[in-house]
VMD Tcl script that draws the C-alpha trace (Angstrom):
set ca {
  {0.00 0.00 0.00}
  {1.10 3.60 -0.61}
  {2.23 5.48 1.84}
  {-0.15 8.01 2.86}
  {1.14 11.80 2.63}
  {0.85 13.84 5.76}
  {0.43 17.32 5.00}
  {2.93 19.67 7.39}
  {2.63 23.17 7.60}
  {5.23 25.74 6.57}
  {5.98 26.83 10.13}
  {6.88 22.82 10.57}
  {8.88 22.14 7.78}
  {10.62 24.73 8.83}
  {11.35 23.86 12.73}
  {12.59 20.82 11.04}
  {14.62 22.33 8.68}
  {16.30 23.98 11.58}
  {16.74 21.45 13.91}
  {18.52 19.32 11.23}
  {20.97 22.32 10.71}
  {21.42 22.16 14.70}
  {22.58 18.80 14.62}
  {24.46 18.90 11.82}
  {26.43 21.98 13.58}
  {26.44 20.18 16.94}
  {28.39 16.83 15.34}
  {30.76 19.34 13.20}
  {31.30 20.76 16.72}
  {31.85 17.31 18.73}
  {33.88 16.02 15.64}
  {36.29 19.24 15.87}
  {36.55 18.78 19.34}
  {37.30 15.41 19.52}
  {40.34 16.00 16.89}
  {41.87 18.42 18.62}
  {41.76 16.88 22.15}
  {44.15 14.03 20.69}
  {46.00 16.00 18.97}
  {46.73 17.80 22.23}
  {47.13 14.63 23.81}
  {50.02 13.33 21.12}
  {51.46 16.94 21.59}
  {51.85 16.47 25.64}
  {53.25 12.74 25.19}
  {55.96 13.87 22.69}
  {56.86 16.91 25.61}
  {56.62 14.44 28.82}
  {58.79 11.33 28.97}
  {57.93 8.41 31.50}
  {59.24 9.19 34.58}
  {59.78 12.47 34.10}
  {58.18 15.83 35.94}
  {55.20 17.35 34.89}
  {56.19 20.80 32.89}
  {53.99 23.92 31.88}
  {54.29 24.56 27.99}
  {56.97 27.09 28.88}
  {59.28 23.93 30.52}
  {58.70 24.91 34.01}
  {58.88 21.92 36.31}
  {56.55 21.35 39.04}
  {55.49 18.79 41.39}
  {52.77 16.97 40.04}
  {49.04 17.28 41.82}
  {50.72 19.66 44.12}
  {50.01 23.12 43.37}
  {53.73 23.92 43.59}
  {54.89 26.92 41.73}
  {56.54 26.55 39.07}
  {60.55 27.78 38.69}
  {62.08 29.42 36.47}
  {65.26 28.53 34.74}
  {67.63 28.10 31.81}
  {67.89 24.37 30.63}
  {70.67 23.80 28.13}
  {70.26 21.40 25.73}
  {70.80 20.33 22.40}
  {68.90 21.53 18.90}
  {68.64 19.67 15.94}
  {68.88 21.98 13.27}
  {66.28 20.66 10.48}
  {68.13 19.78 7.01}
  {68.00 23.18 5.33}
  {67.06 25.37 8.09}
  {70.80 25.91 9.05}
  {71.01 30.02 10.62}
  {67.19 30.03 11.95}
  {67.02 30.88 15.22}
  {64.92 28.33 17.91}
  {61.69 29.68 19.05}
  {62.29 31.74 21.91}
  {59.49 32.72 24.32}
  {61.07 35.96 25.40}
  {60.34 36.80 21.34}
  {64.56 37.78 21.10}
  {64.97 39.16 17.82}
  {68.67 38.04 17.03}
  {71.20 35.22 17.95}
  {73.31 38.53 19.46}
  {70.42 38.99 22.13}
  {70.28 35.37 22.83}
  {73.56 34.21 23.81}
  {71.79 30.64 24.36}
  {70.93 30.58 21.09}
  {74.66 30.81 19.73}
  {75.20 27.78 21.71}
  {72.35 25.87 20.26}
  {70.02 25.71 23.59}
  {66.49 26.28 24.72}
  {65.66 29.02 26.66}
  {62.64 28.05 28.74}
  {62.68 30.50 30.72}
  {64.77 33.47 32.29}
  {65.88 32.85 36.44}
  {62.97 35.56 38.04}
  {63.41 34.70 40.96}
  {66.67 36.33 42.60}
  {65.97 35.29 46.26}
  {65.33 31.34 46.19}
  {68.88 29.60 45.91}
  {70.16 27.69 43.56}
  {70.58 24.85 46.09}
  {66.81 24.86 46.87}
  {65.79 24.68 43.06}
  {68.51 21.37 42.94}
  {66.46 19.87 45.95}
  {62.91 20.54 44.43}
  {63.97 18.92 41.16}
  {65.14 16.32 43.37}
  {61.66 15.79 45.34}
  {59.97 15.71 42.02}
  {62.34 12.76 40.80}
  {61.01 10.88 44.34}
  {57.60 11.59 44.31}
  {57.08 10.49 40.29}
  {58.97 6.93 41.66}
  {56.52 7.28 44.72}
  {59.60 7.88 47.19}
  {57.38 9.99 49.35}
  {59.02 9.83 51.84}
  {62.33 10.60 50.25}
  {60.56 13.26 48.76}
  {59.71 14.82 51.95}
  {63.35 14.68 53.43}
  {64.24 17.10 50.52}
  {61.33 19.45 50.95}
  {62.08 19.46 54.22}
  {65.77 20.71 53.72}
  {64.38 23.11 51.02}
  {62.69 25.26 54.08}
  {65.89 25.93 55.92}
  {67.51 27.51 52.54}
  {66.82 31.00 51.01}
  {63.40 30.82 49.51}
  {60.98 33.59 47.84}
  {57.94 34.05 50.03}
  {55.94 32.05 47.13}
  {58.40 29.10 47.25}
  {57.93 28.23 50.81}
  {54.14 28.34 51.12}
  {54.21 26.04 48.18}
  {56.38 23.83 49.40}
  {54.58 23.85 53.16}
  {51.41 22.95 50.95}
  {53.24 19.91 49.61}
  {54.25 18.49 52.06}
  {51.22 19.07 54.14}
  {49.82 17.09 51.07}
  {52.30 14.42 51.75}
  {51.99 14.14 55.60}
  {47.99 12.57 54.73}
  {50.28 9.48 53.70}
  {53.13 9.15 55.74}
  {51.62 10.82 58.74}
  {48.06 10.32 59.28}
  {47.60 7.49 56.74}
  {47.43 3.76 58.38}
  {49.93 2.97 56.11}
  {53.71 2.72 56.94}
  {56.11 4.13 54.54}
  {59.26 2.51 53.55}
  {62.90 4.99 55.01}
  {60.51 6.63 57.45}
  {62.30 6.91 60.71}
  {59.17 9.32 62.39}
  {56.70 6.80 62.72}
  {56.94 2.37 63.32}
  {55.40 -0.42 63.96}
  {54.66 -1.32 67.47}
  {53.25 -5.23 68.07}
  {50.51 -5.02 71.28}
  {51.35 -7.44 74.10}
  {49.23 -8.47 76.72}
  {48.22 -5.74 78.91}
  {48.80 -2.60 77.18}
  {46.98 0.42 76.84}
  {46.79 3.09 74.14}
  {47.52 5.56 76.72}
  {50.22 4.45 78.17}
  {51.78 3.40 74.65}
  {51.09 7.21 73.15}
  {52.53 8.52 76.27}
  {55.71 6.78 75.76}
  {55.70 8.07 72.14}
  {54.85 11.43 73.51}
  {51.93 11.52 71.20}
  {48.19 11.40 72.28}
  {46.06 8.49 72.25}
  {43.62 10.17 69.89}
  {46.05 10.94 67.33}
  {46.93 7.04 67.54}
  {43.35 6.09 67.32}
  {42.86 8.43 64.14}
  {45.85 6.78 61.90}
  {44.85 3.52 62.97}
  {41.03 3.29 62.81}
  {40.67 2.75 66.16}
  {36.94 2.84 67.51}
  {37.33 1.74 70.92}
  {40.92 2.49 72.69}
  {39.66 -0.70 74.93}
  {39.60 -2.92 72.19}
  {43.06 -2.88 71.09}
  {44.75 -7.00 71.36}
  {47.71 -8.15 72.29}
  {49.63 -9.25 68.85}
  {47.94 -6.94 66.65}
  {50.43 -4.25 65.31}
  {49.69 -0.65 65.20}
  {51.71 2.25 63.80}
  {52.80 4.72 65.98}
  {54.34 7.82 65.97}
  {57.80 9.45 67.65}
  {56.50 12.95 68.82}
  {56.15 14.87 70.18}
  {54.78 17.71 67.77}
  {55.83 21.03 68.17}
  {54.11 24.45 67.02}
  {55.82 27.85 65.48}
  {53.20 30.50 65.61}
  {54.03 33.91 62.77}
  {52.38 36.95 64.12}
  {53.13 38.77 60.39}
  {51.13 36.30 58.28}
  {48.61 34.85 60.77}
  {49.89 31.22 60.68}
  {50.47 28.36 62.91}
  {53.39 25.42 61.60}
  {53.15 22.08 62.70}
  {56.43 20.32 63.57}
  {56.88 16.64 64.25}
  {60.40 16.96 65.82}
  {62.16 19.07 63.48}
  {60.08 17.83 60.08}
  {57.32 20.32 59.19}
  {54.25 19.05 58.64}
  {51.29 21.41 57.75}
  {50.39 24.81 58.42}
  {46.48 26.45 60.21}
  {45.95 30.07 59.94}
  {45.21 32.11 63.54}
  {43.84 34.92 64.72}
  {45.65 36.94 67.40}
  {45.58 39.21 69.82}
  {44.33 42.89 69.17}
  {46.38 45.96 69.95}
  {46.64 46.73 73.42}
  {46.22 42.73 73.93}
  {48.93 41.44 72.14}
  {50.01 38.10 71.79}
  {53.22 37.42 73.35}
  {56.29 36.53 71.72}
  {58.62 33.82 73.26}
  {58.43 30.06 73.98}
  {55.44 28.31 75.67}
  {54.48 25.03 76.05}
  {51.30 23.23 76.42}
  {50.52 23.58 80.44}
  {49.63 20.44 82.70}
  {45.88 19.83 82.79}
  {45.68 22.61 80.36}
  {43.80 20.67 77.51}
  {40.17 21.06 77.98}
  {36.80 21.05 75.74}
  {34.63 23.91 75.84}
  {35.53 24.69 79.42}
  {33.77 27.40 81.72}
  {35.31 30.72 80.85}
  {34.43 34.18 82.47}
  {35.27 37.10 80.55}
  {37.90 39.12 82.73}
  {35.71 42.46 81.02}
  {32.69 41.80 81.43}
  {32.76 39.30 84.40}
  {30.45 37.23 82.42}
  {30.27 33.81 83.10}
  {30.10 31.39 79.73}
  {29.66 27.74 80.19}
  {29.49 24.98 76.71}
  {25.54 25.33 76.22}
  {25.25 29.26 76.05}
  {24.45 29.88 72.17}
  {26.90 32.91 72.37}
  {30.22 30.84 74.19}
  {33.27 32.26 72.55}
  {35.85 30.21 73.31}
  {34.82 27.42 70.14}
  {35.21 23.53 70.53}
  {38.72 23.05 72.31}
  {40.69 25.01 74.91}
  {44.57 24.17 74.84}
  {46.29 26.15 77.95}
  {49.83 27.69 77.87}
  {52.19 28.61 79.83}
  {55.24 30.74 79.20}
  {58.75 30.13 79.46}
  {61.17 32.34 77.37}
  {60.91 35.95 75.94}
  {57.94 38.10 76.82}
  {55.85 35.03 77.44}
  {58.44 34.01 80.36}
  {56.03 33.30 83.57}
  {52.63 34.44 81.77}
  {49.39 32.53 81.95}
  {46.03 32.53 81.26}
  {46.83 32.38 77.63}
  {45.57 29.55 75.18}
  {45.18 28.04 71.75}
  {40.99 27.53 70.96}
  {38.53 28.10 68.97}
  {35.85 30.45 68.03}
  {32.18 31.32 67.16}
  {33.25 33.95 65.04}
  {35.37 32.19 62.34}
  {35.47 35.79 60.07}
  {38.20 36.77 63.10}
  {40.64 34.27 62.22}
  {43.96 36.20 59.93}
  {42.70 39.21 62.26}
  {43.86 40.57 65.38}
  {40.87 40.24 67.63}
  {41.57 38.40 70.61}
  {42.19 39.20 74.07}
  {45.80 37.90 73.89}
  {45.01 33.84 73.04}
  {45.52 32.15 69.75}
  {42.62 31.51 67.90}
  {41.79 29.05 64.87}
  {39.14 26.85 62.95}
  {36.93 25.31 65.66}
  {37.57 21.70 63.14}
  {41.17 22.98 63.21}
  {41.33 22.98 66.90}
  {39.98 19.53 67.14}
  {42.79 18.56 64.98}
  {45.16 20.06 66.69}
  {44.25 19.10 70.59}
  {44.16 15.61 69.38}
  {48.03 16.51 67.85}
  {49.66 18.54 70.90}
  {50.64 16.99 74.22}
  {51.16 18.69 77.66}
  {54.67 19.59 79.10}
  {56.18 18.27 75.77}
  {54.61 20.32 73.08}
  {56.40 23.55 72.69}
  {54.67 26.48 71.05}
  {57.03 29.17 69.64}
  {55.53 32.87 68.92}
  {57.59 35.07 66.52}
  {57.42 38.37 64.63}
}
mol new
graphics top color blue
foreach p $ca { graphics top sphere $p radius 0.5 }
foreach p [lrange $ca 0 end-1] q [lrange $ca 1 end] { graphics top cylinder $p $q radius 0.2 }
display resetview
């Protein structure tokens, strides 16, 4: 039977007309895109070896997934001069016009980039390039020895955040993950015997049972057993608080391991500089406070307490802070203060950040430094 002829209008046919052009533009546009991603792809594989670091199109090296910025320098290596292209010049991303105003080009290098950065050493670059060689063969915690040494050399203010943010990256494996890391001489393996306790093992560390619980998935500290192994950890941790930039660094021994910003004390209620260290007793949560103003009494329930999630007590010992108390790391209810001086004289941070941290700093043995 013939097939029967449906009449369409002319406003139809021509929806139709333009949907087909729609589609036809929309594959043109997938089929375009599609090209060029590969040929993006074959571009970066010719540029990026195995085994080799991660580089920006202008060569600059960086430690991959870490957010490190990049450095600049000059590497030196050899051209191949194209049969019949013998006197053109390489590309050059500074745009030099003539072999004369690129002595690297006389010598048949490429210039990736110019040194910009006059106040990180030479030295440090040598030990970033090295941390990037560790971390692509997953020697993290090689990696982090050489970071490490990288913070006690002369770095640009960039630089060292950068590197703080690596290895702060890092620490999540060899620190606070369950897993035990091959060359790492901060933390072990420690085989329960019959009768111990967590707290009794983490105060022979000089750690804190919590922070024991946390890398190991402890629930229950009461239901550790004898001949399991655990990891534990050789503290204790130390703290180096920067009045300048608002920050608090985290020290295991003398390996840094991540930084929390602060807020401080206002003017007339300075923080103190000097050396303190965690008091006796002095780690509470959300302890009675009464305002030394005001004479205000706040306990944990009161929807306007100020003093946040964790109270960590100080006392001082050195400098200004030498025989001062009533001073502590906590938290806050007003989270826009931290970065700010605001505070009566105490050390304020992230009321998750102060969890964190309580569970991290032990008494008598933590030291917290305060500097310009």
């Amino acid at each position: 039977m013939a097939k029967r002829y449906q009449y369409k209008s002319y406003r139809q046919r021509r929806r139709e007309n333009q949907n087909m052009l729609l589609l036809g533009l929309a594959a043109v546009l997938v089929v375009g895109g599609m090209f060029y991603l590969v040929k993006k792809r074959w571009a970066g594989a010719a540029e990026v070896g195995p085994g080799q670091a991660e580089s920006t199109a202008s060569g600059h090296y960086a430690l991959r997934d870490s957010g490190i910025a990049p450095f600049e320098r000059v590497i030196e290596t050899p051209v191949e001069t194209p049969q019949g292209a013998q006197g053109k010049e390489p590309e050059d991303p500074q745009k030099t016009s003539s072999p004369a105003q690129n002595p690297a080009a006389e010598k048949d290098t490429v210039v990736v980039a110019p040194i910009s950065d006059p106040v990180t050493s030479p030295e440090a670059v040598t030990l970033i390039e090295s941390a990037v060689a560790f971390e692509e063969k997953g020697q993290y915690i090689a990696a982090r020895n050489k970071l490490n040494e990288v913070l006690g050399l002369e770095l640009s203010s960039e630089f060292r955040n950068k590197v703080k943010l690596k290895m702060s990256q890092l620490s999540e494996q060899w620190l606070f993950g369950k897993q035990l890391l091959e060359g790492d001489n901060r933390t072990m393996p420690y085989q329960v015997k019959s009768g111990d306790v967590l707290a009794l093992i983490a105060r022979d560390y000089k750690v804190s049972h919590q922070l024991l619980m946390k890398i190991n998935g402890i629930k229950d500290a009461r239901s550790l057993q004898a001949g399991t192994t655990i990891k534990v950890v050789q503290g204790p941790f130390h703290a180096r608080v920067y009045r300048s930039t608002y920050s608090l660094d985290l020290y295991l021994g003398d390996m840094f391991v991540k930084t929390y910003k602060v807020g401080l004390g206002k003017e007339g209620n300075d923080t103190p500089t000097g050396l303190w260290r965690v008091k006796s007793g002095g780690k509470l949560i959300s302890p009675t406070w009464t305002d030394p103003d005001t004479h205000k009494t706040y306990v944990a329930d009161d929807p306007d307490y100020p003093l946040g999630s964790r109270w960590i007590a100080l006392e001082g010992l050195e400098g200004d802070a030498k025989g001062r108390e009533g001073f502590a790391l906590h938290g806050t209810k007003d989270p826009h203060t931290i970065g700010t001086r605001s505070s009566r004289g105490c050390i304020r941070l992230y009321n998750g950040e102060i969890i964190e941290l309580y569970d991290i700093l032990v008494p008598i043995h933590s030291k917290v430094t305060v500097v310009d």
